[in-house]
C-alpha positions in Angstrom: 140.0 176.3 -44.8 136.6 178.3 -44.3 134.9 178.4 -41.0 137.2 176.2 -38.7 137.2 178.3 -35.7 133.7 176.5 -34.5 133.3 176.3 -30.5 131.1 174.8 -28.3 127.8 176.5 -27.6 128.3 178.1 -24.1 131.9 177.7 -23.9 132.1 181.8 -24.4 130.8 184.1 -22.0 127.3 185.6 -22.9 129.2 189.4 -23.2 132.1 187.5 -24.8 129.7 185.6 -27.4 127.7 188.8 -28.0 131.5 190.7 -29.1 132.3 187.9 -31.7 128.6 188.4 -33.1 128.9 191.9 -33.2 132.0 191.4 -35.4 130.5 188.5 -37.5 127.7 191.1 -38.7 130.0 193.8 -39.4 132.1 191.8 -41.6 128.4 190.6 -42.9 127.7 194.2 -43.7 131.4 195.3 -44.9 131.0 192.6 -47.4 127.8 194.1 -49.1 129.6 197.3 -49.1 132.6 195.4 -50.6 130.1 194.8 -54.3 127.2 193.2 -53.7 124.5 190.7 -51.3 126.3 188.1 -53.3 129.3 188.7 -51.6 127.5 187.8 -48.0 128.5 184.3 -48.9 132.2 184.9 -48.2 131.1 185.0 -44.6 133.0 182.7 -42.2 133.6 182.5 -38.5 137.5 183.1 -38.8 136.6 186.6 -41.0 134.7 187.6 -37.5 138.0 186.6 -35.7 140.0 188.7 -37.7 137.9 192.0 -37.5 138.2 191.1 -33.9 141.9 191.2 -34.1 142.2 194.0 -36.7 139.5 196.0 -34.0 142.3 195.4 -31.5 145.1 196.3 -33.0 143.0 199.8 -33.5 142.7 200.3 -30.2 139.6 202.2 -28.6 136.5 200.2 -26.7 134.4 198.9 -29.3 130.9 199.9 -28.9 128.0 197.9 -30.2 124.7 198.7 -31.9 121.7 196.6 -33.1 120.7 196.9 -36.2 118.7 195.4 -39.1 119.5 191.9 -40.4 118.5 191.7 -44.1 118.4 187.8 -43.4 116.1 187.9 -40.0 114.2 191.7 -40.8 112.3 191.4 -38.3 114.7 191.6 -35.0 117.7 194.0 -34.8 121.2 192.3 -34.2 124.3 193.2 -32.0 126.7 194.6 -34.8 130.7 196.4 -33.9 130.3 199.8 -34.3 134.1 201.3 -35.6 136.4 202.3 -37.6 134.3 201.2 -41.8 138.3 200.6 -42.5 138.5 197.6 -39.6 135.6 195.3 -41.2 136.5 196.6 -44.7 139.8 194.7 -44.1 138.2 191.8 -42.9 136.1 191.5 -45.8 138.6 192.0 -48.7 140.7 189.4 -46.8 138.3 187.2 -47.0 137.1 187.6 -50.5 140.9 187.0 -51.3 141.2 184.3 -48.8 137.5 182.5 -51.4 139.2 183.3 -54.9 142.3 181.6 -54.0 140.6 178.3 -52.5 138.4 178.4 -55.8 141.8 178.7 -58.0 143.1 175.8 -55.5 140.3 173.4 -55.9 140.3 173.7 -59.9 144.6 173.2 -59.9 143.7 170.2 -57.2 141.0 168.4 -59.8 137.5 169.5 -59.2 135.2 167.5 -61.4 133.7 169.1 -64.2 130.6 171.0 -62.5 132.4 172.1 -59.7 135.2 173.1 -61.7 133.0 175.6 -63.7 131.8 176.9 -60.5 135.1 177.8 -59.2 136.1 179.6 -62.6 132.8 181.2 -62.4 133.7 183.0 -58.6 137.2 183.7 -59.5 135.7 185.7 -62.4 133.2 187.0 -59.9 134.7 187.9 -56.8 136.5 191.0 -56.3 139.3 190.0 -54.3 142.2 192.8 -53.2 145.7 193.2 -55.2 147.3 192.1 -52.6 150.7 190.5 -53.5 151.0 187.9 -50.9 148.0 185.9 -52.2 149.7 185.7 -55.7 152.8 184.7 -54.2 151.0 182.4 -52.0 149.2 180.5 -54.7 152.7 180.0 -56.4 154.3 178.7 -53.0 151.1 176.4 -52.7 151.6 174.9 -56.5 155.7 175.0 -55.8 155.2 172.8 -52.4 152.4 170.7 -54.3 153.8 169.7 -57.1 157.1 168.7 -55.0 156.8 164.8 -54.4 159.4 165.3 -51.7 157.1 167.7 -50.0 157.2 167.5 -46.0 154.3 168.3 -44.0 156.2 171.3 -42.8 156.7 172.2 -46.4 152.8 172.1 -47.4 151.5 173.6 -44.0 154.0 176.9 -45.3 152.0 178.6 -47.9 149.2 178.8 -45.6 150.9 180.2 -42.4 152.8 182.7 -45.0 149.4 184.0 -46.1 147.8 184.3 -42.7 150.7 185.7 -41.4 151.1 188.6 -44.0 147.6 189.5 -43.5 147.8 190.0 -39.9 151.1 191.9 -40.4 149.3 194.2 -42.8 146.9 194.8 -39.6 149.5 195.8 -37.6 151.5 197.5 -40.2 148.0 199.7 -40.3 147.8 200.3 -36.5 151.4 200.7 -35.8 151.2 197.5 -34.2 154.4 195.0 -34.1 154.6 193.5 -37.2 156.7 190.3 -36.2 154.2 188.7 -33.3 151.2 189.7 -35.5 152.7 187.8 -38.6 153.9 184.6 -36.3 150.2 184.5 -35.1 149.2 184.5 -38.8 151.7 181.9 -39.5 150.9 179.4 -36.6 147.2 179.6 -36.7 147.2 179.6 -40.9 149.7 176.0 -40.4 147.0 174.9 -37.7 143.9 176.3 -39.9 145.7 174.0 -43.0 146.4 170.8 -40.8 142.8 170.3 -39.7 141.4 171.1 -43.1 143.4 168.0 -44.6 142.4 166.2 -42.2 138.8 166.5 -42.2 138.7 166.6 -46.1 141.4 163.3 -45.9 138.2 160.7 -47.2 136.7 162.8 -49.3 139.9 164.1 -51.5 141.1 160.4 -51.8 137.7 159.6 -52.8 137.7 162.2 -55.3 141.2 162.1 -56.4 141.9 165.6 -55.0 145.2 166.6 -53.4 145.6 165.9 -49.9 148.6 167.3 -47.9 148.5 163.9 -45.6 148.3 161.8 -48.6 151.4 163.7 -50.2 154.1 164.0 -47.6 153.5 160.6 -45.8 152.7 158.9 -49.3 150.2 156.9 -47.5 147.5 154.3 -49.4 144.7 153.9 -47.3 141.8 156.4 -48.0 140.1 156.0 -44.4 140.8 158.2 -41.8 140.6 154.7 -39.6 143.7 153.5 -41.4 145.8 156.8 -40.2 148.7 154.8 -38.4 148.7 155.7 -34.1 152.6 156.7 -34.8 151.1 158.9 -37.6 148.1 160.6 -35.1 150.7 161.2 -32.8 152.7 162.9 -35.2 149.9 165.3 -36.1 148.8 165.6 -32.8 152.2 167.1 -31.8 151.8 170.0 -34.5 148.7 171.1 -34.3 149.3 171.3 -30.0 152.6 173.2 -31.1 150.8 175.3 -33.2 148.1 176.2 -30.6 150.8 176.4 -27.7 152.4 179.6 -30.1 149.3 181.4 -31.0 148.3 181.8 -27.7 151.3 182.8 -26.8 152.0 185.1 -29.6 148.3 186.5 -28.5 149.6 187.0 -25.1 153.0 189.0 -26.6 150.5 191.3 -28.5 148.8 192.5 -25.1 145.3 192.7 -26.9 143.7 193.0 -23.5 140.1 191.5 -23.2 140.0 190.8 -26.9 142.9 188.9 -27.1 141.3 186.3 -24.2 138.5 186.5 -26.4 140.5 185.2 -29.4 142.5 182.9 -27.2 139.7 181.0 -26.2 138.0 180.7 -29.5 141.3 178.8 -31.0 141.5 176.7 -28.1 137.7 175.7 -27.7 137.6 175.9 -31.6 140.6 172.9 -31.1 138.6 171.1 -28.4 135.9 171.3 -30.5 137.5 169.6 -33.7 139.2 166.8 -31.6 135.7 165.4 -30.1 133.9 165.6 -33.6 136.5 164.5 -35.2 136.7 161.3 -33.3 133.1 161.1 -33.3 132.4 161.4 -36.5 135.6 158.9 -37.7 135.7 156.7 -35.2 132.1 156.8 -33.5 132.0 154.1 -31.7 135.0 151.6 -31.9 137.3 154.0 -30.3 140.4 152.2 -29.9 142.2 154.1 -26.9 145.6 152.8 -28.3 145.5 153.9 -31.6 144.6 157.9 -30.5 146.9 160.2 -28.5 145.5 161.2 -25.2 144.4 164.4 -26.1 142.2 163.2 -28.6 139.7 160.7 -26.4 136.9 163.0 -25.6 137.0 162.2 -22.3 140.0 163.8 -21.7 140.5 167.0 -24.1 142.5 169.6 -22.3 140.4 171.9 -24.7 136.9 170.6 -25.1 134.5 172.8 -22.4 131.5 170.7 -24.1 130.8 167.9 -26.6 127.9 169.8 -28.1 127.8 171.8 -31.2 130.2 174.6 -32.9 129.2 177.5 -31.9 126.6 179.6 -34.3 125.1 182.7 -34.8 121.5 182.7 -33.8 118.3 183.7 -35.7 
């Protein structure tokens, strides 16, 4: 659930593309600062996203300076200069956000090396004492462990944790607390959604939990066999749950950032519809066994086929 807000290279603006860098590197930074180097690995492209939003709900212009990269010394970077406080939260959210997937993967059956790993970062990583990740972890088992779990039911603990961490934001900035937590909620559920799905193979492969697997009980273990009824279905939510977190950004009047943001989810969507089909169905594309939206050729989303968006050396 790391990292899925991927868009296509020169679907941002250059000044738009050089703000979500500048935030990526202070979250880079605030993560040293949160223990150790180590810690740089908890680094993901939805942590820069949330300093972005956390920066917003500060307030202020957010100037940026270039400093030194430990990982390219030799050039200086674009890094958010702000408030320590606004990419400190960033960081401990994410080092929560890395301890609770490693406690998920060893509940879910890791094998036995990559179990060991996992216990070895939960042990490791300093994550914050915040109560919605415990109580998240026990929703997750609760919905799990349910054999009469919906979808609805699975995609939950997610949008619950999401959403309590961008309520804490706003809580911080005196920011409303109910649209920040239902953007939480709807991009955690969307965040959740494409995660099973790109992990669908590999976790029936592996005998892992799969949120597809449980709620629609289903026995095929390629992404090929996924029913067109049953694409539809998924289609529906995860165009539900983009259609309310832009909306909830609009509600939050975030100015410039918040288009920044919007067009990030969207071209992060766009993005993950082309792969997706590219990489599952390369080419034998059956045009009546995918919705609309997902042929390439037509993604309301998709500014380019090319690459996720990366941060360059």
């Amino acid at each position: 659930m790391f990292g899925l807000l991927r868009v296509p290279k020169g679907y941002l603006s250059p000044e738009e593309f050089v703000q979500f860098q500048a935030h990526y590197c202070g979250v880079c930074h605030a993560l040293a600062r949160c223990g150790s180097q180590g810690f740089r690995l908890a680094l993901s492209y939805d942590a820069a996203a949330l300093a972005m939003l956390v920066s917003a709900f500060a307030g202020g212009e957010v100037l940026i300076e270039r400093k030194p990269c430990p990982f390219s010394p030799w050039r200086r970077k674009p890094m958010a200069a702000g408030p320590g406080e606004v990419f400190d939260f960033a960081a401990k959210a994410s080092l929560g956000l890395v301890k609770l997937k490693a406690e998920d993967e060893i509940l879910d059956g890791a094998g036995l090396l990559r179990r060991w790993a996992m216990q070895v970062l939960t042990r490791y990583v300093k994550a914050p004492s915040w109560p919605e990740f415990k109580e998240t972890g026990t929703l997750q088992r609760e919905a799990e462990e349910n054999p009469e779990s919906w979808l609805d039911e699975l995609l939950y603990p997610t949008g619950f944790l999401l959403g309590s961490i961008t309520a804490r934001a706003a809580a911080a900035y005196g920011r409303e607390e109910e649209t920040a937590y239902k953007l939480g909620e709807n991009l955690g559920k969307w965040i959740y959604l494409w995660d099973a799905l790109w992990d669908f193979e590999d976790d029936c492969d592996s005998g892992r939990f799969n949120a597809l697997s449980a709620a629609y009980a289903l026995e095929t273990k390629h992404v090929r066999g996924l029913a067109p009824q049953l694409m539809s279905e998924l289609d529906f939510v995860l165009e539900r749950s983009l259609a309310e977190v832009t909306g909830n950004l609009r509600s939050l009047d975030l100015g410039a950032t918040g288009e920044i943001l919007a067009k990030l989810i969207c071209g992060a969507h766009g993005w993950h519809k082309n792969t997706f089909v590219k990489e599952f169905f390369r080419e034998e594309i059956d045009d009546e066994r995918l919705p609309l939206s997902w042929r390439s050729r037509s993604c309301p989303h998709s500014a380019s086929a090319g690459r996720g968006v990366g941060i360059p050396d």
